[in-house]
MIROGU-896381 format. One record per atom (N, C-alpha, C): residue in one letter; atom name; x, y, z. Coordinates in steps of 0.2 Angstrom, whole numbers. Layout:
# MIROGU-896381
PT  aa  at     px     py     pz
PT   A  CA      X      Y      Z
...
END
This chain:
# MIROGU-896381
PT  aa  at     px     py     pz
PT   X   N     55   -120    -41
PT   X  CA     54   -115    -36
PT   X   C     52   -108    -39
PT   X   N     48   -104    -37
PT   X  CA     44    -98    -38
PT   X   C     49    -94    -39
PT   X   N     49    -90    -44
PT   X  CA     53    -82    -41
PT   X   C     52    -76    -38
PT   X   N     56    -76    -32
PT   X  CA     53    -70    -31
PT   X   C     56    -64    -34
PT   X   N     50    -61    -33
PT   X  CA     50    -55    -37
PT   X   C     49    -49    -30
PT   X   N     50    -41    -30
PT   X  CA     50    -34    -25
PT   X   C     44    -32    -28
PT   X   N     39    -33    -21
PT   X  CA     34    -29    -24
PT   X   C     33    -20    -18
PT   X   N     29    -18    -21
PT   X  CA     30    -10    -17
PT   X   C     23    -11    -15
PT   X   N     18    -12    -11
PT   X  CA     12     -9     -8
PT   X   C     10     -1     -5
PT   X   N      5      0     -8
PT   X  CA      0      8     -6
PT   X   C     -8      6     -2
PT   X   N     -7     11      2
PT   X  CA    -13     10      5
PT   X   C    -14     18      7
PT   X   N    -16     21     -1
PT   X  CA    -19     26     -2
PT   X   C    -24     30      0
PT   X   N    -24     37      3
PT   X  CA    -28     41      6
PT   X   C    -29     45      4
PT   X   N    -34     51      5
PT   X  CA    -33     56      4
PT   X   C    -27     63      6
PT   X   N    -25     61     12
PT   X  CA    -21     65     16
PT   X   C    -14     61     16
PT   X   N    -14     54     18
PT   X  CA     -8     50     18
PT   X   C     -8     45     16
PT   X   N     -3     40     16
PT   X  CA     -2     36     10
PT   X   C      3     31     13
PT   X   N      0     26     15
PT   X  CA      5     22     19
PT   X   C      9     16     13
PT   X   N     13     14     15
PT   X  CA     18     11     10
PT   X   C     22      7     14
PT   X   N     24     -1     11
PT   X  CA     27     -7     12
PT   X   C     29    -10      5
PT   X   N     34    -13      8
PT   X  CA     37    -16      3
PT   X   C     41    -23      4
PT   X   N     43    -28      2
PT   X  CA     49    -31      3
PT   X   C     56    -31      0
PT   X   N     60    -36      3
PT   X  CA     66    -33      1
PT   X   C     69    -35     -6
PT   X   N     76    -33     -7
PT   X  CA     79    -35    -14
PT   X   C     77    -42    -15
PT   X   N     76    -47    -13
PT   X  CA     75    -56    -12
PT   X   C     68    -57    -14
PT   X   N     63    -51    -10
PT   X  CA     56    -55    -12
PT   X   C     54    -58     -4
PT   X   N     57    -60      0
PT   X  CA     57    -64      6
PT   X   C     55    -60     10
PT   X   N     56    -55     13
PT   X  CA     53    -52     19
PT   X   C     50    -46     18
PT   X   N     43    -42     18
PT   X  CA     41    -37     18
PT   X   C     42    -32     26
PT   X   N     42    -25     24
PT   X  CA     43    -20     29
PT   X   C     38    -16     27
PT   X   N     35    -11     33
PT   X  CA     34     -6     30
PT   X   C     38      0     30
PT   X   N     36      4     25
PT   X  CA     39     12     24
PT   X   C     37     17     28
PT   X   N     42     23     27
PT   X  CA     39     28     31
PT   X   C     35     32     26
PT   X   N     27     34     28
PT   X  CA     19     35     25
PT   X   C     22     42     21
PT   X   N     18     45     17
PT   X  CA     20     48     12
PT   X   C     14     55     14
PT   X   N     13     58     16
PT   X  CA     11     67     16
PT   X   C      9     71     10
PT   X   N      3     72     12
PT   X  CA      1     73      3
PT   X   C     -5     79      4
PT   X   N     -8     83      1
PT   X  CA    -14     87      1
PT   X   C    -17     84     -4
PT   X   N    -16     80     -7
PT   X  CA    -20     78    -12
PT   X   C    -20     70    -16
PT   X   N    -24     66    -18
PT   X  CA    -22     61    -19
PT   X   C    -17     61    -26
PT   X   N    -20     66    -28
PT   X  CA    -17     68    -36
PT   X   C     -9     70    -35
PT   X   N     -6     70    -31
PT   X  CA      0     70    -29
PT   X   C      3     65    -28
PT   X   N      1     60    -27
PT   X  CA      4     53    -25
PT   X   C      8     51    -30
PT   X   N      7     51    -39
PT   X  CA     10     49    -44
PT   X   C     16     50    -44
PT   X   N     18     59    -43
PT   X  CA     25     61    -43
PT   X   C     27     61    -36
PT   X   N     25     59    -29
PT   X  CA     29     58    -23
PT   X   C     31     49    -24
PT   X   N     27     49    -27
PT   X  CA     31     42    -27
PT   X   C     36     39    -33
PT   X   N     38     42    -37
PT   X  CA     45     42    -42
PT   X   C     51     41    -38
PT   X   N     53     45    -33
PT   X  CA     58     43    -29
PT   X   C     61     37    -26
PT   X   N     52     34    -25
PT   X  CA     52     28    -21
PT   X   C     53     25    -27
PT   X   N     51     23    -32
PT   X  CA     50     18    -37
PT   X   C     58     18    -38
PT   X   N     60     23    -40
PT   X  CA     67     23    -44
PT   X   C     72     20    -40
PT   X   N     71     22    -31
PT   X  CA     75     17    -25
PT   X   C     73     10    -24
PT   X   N     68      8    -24
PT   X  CA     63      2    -22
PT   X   C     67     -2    -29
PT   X   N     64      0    -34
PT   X  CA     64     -4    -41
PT   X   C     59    -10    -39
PT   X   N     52     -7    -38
PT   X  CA     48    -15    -36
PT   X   C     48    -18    -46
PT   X   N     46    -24    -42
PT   X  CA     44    -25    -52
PT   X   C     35    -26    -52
PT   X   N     32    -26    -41
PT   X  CA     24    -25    -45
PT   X   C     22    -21    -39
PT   X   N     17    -17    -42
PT   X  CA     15    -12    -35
PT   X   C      8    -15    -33
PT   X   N      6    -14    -27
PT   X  CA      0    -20    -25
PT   X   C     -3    -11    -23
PT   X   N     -8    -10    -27
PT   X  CA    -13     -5    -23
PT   X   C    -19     -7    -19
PT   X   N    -20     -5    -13
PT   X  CA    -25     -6    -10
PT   X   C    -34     -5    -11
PT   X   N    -38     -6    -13
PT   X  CA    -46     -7    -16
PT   X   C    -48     -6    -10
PT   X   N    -52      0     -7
PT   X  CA    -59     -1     -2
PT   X   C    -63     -3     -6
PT   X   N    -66     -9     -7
PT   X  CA    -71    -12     -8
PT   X   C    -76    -11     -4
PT   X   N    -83    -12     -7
PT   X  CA    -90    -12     -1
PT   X   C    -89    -20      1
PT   X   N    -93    -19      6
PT   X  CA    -93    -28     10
PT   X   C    -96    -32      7
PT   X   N   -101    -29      0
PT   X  CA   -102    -34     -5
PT   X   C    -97    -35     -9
PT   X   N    -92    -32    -11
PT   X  CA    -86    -33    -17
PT   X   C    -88    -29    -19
PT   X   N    -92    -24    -21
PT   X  CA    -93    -18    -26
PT   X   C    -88    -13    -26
PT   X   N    -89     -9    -30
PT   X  CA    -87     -2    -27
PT   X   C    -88      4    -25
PT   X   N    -82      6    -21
PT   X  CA    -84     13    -17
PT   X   C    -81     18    -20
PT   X   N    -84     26    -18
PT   X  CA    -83     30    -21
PT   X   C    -76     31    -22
PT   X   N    -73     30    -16
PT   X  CA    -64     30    -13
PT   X   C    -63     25    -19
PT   X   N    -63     20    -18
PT   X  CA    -59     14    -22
PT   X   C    -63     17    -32
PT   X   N    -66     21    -34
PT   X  CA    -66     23    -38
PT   X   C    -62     27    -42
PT   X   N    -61     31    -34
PT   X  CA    -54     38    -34
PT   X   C    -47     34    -36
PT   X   N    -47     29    -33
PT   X  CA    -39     23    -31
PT   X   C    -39     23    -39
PT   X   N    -45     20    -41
PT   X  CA    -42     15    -50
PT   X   C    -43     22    -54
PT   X   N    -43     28    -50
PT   X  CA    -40     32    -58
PT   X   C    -33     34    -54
PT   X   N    -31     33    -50
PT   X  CA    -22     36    -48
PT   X   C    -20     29    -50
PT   X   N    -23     23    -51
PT   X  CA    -19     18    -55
PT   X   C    -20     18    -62
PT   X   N    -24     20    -65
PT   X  CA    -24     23    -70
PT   X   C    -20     28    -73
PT   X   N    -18     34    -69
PT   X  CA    -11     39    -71
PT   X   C     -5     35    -70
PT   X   N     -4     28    -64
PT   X  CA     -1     27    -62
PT   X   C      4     22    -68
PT   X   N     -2     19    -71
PT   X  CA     -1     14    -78
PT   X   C      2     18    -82
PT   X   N      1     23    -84
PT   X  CA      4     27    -90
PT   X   C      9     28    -90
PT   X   N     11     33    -83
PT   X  CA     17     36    -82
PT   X   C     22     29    -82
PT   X   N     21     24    -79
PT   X  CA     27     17    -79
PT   X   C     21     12    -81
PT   X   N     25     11    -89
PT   X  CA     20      6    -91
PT   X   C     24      0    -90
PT   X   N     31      0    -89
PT   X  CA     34     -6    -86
PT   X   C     33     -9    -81
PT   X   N     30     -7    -76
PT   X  CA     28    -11    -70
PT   X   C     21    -12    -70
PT   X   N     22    -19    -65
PT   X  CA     16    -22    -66
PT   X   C     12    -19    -60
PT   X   N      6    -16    -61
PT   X  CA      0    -12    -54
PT   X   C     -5    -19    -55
PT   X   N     -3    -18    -48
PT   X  CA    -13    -25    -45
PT   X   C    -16    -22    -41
PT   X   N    -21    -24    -40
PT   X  CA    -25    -21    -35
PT   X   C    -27    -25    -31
PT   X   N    -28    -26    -23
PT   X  CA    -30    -30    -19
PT   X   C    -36    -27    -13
PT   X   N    -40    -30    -12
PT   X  CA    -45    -30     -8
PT   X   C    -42    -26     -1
PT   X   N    -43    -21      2
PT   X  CA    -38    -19      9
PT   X   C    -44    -19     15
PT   X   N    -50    -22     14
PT   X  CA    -54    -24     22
PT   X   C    -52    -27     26
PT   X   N    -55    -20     31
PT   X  CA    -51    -22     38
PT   X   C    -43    -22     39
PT   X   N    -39    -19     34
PT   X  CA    -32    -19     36
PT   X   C    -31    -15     39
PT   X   N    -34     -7     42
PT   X  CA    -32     -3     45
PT   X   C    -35     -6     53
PT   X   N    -41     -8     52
PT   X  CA    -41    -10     61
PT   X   C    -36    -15     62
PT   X   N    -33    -20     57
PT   X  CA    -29    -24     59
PT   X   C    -21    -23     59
PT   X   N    -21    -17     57
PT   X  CA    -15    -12     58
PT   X   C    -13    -10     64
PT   X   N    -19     -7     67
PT   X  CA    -21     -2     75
PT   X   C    -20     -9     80
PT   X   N    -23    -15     79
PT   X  CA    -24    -21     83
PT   X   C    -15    -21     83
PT   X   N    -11    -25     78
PT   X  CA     -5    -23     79
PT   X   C      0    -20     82
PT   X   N     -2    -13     81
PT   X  CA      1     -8     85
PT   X   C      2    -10     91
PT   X   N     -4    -10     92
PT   X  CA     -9    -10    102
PT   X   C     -5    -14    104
PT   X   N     -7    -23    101
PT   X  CA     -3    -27    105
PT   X   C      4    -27    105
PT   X   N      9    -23    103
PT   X  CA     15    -22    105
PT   X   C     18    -16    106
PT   X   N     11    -13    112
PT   X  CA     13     -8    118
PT   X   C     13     -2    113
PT   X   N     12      1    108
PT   X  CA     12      9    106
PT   X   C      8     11    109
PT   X   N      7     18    110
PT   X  CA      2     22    113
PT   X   C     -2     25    107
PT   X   N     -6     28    105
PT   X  CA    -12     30    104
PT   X   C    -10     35     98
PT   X   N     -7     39    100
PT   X  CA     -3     44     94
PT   X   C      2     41     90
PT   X   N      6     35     93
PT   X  CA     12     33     89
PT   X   C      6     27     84
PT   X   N      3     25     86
PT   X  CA      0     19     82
PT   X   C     -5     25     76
PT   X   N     -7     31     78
PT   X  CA    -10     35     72
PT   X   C     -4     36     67
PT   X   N      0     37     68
PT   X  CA      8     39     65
PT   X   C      9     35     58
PT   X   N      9     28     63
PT   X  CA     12     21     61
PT   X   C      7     16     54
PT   X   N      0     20     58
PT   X  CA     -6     16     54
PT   X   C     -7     13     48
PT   X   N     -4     19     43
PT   X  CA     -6     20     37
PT   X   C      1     15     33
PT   X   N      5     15     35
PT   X  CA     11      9     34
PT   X   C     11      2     36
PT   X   N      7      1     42
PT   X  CA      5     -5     44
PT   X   C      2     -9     39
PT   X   N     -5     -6     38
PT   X  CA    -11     -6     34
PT   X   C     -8     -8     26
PT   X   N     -5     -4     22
PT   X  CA      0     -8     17
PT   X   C      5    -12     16
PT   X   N      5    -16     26
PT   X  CA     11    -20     24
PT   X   C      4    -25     25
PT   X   N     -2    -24     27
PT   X  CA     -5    -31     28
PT   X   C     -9    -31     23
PT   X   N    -11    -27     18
PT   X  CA    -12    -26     12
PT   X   C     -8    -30      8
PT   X   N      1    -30      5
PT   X  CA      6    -32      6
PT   X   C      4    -42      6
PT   X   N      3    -41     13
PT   X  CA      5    -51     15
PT   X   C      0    -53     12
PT   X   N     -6    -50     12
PT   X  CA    -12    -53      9
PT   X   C    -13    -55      1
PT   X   N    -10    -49     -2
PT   X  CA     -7    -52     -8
PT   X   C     -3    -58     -8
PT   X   N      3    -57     -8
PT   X  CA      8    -64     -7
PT   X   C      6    -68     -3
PT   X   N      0    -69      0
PT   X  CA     -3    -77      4
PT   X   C      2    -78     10
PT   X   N      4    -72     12
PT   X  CA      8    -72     18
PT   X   C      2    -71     25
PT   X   N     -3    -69     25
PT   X  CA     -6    -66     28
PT   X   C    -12    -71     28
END
C-alpha cells in the first residue's frame, strides 16, 4: 500500500493566493482560507505560519503554463518564488503542476452549488488549488 503523505497546494497570484491542502492521513483534500498579499514576494513569509501548522511534507505549486506547455511570463515569476521557496525550507519537497483551466473549473464549482457571483470570487482562488491539488494526486 502507498503512503500517504500531507501535501499543501498554492495557486499563486499576484494579489491573492489560494491554498488547499489534505489532511493529517493524506486521504482527503480541503481548501484554505486564500492568503492577501500586495505582492507575490510576500507569499514566502505569509506562508511559514501555514507550513509550521499544516506540516505538508510536499507543496504542489501551481505552473500557468502556455497551451503549448511552454512558458508564460506568470509561470516564470511562479519558479522564482519556488525558487526562494527551496532555500528557505530545503526540507520539503516543492513540485510544480500544470494549473489549466483550474480557475474556470473552480467558478463552474462554485456555480453549480448555488454561490452567487461575489461569494464564488472570494472562494475562487482556494478552489483553483484544491483542483490543482486532485490533479496532482490523480484524484481529479
Amino acid at each position: 500500500m502507498k503512503e500517504k503523505r500531507r501535501f499543501l497546494a498554492l495557486d499563486l497570484g499576484e494579489r491573492r493566493t489560494g491554498l488547499a491542502a489534505t489532511d493529517e492521513t493524506g486521504t482527503i483534500a480541503l481548501p484554505l482560507p486564500r492568503l492577501e498579499h500586495s505582492s507575490m514576494d510576500e507569499v514566502p513569509d505569509l506562508l511559514v505560519p501555514i507550513l509550521e501548522e499544516r506540516r505538508p511534507e510536499v507543496l504542489v505549486v501551481g505552473l500557468p503554463l502556455a497551451r503549448d506547455g511552454g512558458m508564460t511570463a506568470m509561470a516564470a515569476r511562479i519558479l522564482e518564488i519556488v525558487t526562494v521557496l527551496k532555500s528557505r525550507h530545503p526540507g520539503l519537497e516543492i513540485r510544480t503542476e500544470d494549473e489549466a483551466l483550474t480557475t474556470d473549473l473552480a467558478h463552474d464549482r462554485l456555480k453549480r452549488n448555488g454561490l452567487k457571483a461575489a461569494r464564488r470570487k472570494r472562494l475562487a482562488d482556494s478552489q483553483a488549488a484544491l483542483a490543482i491539488l486532485e490533479r496532482h494526486l490523480g484524484w481529479a
